[in-house]
C-alpha positions as CSV (number, residue, x, y, z in Angstrom):
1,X,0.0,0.0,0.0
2,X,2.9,2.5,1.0
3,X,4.7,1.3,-2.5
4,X,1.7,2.2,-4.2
5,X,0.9,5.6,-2.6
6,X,4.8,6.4,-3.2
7,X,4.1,5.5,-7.2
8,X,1.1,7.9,-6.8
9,X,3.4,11.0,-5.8
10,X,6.0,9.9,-7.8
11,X,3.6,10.3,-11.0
12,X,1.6,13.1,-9.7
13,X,5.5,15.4,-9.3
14,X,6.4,14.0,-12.4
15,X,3.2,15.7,-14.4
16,X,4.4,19.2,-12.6
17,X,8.1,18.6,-13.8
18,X,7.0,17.4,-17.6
19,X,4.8,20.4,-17.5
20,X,8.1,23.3,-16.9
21,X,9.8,21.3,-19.6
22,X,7.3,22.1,-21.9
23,X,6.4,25.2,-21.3
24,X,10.6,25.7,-21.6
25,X,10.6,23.6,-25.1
26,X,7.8,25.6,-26.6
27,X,8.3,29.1,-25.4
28,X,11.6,29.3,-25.5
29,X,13.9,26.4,-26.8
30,X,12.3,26.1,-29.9
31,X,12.4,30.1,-30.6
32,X,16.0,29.8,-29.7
33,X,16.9,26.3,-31.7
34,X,16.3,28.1,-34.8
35,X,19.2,30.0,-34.8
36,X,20.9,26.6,-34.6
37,X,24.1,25.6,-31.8
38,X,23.0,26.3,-28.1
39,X,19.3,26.1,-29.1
40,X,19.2,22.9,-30.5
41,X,21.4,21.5,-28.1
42,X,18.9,22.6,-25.6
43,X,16.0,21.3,-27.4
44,X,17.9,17.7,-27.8
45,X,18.4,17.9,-23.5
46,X,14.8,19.5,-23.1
47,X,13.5,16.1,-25.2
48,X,16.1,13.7,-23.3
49,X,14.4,14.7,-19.9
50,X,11.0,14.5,-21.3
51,X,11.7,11.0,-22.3
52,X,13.3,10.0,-19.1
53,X,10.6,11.1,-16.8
54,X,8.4,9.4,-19.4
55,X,9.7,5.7,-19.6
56,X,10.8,5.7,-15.7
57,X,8.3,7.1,-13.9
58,X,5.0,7.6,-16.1
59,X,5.2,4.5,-18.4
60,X,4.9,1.1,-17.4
61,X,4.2,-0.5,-20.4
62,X,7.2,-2.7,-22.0
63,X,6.2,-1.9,-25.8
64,X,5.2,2.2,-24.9
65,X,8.7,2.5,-23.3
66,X,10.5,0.9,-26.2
67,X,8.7,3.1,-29.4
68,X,9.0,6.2,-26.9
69,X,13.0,5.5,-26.4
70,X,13.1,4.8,-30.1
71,X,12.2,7.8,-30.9
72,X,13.9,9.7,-28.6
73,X,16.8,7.9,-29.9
74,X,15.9,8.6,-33.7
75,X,15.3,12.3,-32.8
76,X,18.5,13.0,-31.0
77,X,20.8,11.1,-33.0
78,X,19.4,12.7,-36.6
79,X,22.1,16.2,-35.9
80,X,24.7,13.9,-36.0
81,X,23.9,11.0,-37.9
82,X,21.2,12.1,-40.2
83,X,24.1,12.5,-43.1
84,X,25.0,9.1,-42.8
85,X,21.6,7.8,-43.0
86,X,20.0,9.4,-45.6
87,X,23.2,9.3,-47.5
88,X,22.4,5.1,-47.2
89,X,19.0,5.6,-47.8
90,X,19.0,8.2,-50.5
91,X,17.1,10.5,-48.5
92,X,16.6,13.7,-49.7
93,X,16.0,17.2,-47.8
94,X,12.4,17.0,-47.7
95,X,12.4,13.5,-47.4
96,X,14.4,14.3,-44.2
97,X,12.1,16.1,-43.0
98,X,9.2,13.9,-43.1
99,X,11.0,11.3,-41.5
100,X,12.3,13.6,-38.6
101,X,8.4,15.0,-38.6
102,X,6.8,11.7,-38.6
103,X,9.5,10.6,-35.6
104,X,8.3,13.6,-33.9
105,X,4.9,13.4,-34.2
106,X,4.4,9.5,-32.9
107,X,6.9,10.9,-30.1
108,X,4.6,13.6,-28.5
109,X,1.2,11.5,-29.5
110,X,3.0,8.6,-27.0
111,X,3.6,11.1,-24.5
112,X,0.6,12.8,-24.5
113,X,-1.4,9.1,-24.2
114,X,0.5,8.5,-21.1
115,X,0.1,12.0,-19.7
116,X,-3.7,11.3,-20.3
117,X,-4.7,8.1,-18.6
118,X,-2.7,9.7,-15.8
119,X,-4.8,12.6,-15.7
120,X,-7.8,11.5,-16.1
121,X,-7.8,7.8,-15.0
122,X,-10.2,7.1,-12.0
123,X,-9.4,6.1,-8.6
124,X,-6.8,8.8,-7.6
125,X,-7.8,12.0,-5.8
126,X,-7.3,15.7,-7.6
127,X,-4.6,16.9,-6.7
128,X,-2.9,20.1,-7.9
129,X,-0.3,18.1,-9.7
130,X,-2.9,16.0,-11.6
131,X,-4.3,19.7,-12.9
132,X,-0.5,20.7,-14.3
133,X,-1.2,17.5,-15.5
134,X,-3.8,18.6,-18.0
135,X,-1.9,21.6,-18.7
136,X,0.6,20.0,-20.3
137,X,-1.9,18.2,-21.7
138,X,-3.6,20.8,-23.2
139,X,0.0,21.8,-24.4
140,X,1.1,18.7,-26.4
141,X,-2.1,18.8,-28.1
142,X,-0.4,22.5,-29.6
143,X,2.8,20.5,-30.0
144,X,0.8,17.7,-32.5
145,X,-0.2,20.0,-34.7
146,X,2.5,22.0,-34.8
147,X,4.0,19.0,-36.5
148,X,1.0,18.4,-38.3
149,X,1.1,21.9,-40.0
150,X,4.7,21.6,-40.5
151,X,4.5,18.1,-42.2
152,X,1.7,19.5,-44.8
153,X,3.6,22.4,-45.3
154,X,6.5,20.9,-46.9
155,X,4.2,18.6,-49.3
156,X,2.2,21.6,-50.2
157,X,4.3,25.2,-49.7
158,X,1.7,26.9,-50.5
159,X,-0.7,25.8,-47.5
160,X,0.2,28.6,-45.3
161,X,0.5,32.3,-46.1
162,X,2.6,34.9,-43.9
163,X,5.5,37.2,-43.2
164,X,8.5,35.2,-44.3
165,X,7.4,32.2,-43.9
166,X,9.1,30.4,-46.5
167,X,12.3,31.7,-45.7
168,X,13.0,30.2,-42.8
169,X,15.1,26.5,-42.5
170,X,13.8,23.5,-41.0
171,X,14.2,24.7,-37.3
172,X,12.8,27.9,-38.5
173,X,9.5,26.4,-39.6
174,X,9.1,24.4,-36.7
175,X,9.0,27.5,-34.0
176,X,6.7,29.3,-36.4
177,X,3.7,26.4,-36.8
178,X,4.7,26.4,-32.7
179,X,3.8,29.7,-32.6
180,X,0.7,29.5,-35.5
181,X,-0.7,26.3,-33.4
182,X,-0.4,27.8,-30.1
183,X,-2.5,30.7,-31.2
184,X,-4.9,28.8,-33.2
185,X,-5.2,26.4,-29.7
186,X,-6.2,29.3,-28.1
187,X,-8.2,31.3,-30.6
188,X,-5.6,34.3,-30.5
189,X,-5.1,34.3,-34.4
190,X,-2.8,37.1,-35.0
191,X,-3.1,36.8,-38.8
192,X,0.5,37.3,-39.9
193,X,0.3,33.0,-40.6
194,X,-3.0,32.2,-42.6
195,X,-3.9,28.7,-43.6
196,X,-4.9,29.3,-47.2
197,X,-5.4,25.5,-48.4
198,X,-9.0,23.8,-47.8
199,X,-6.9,21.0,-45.8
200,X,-5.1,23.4,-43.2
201,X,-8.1,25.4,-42.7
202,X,-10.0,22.3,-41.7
203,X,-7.0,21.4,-39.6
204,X,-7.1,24.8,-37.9
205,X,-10.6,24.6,-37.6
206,X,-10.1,21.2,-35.5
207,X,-7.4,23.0,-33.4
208,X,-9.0,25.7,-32.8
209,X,-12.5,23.6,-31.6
210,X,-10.5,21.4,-29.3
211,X,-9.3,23.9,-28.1
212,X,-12.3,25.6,-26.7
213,X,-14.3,21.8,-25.7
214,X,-11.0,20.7,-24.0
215,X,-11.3,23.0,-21.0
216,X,-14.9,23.0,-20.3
217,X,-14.7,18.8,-20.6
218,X,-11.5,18.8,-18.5
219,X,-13.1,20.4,-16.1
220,X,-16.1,18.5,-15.7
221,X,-13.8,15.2,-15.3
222,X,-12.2,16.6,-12.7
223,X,-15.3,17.6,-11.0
224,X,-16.3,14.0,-11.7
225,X,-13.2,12.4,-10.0
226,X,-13.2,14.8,-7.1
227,X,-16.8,14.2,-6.7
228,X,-15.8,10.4,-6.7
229,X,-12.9,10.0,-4.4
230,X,-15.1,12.4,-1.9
231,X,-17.9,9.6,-1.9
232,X,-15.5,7.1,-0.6
């Protein structure tokens, strides 16, 4: 019983921690890893720790830990080896890309799995780390289509409009569909990115719905759980 309640706090601090390295990756490491060096470097760490806290504390799983250290692996490796294997594989640039996109994308749709039966599974009591919880939640899901937008952008250029966007590099791109997700999450929509392709405006669309339902139907589980535990 002790081992168990120990696992609960160990789970519950670990939502609070993988909640300040997001917030970290996607307001500031991934500005900064577009000027290349220090900032990718950082983002590499920023996803090392991610995946750490993950597979030991979070993830008990054998087959989740495995794919989730894979693509850590695939993701932090690529810098230095990505040469050598598309070389071998006659990869090219965008080719690259989609590889390193799709990596990415099964990546943070793993992590945000786990981060959601933790949330939201019965039986444990609200606590404040189980609400950072659904923050970071609420976060990844800007982090999916992020990659989402980026990935359709490099089959179809044209799919978003905006201030020099197409002049930017890989790590370029990815901060700005960051920053184009995170306001669409939110409903901000600045208007210097515009979708201008049927697709991303349905994608957008989607974004932008979940993010308004997500709150309100967070918050009513929670209610549900407290309202649960307090009955026993």
């Amino acid at each position: 019983m002790h081992w168990i309640m120990d696992r609960d706090q160990r789970v519950d601090h670990c939502l609070s921690a993988l909640l300040v390295l997001q917030c970290l990756t996607l307001f500031l490491v991934i500005p900064l890893a577009q000027r290349g060096g220090l900032g990718r470097t950082l983002l590499d760490i920023c996803h090392l720790a991610f995946a750490i806290l993950c597979v030991t504390v979070l993830t008990r799983h054998r087959l989740l830990q495995m794919v989730t250290l894979l693509c850590l692996a695939l993701l932090t490796a690529w810098p230095l080896a990505g040469h050598l294997v598309s070389a071998s594989l006659r990869l090219d640039s965008v080719q690259q890309h989609e590889a390193i996109a799709l990596v990415s994308f099964v990546f943070n749709g793993a992590v945000t799995g786990v981060v959601a039966h933790h949330v939201f599974a019965a039986g444990r009591r609200v606590t404040m780390h189980r609400i950072r919880g659904a923050v970071l939640l609420y976060l990844n899901i800007a982090a999916l289509f992020a990659i989402a937008y980026g990935a359709i952008a490099m089959y179809a250029p044209g799919a978003f409009t905006g201030t020099d966007l197409h002049h930017h590099g890989g790590d370029g791109l990815s901060a700005a569909f960051t920053y184009f997700s995170l306001t669409t999450l939110t409903t901000t929509g600045y208007g210097d990115i515009v979708p201008a392709e049927p697709l991303t405006r349905s994608l957008a669309n989607l974004e932008a719905v979940i993010g308004q339902l997500f709150p309100a139907t967070l918050l009513a589980r929670l209610v549900a759980l407290h309202m649960v535990h307090e009955d026993r």
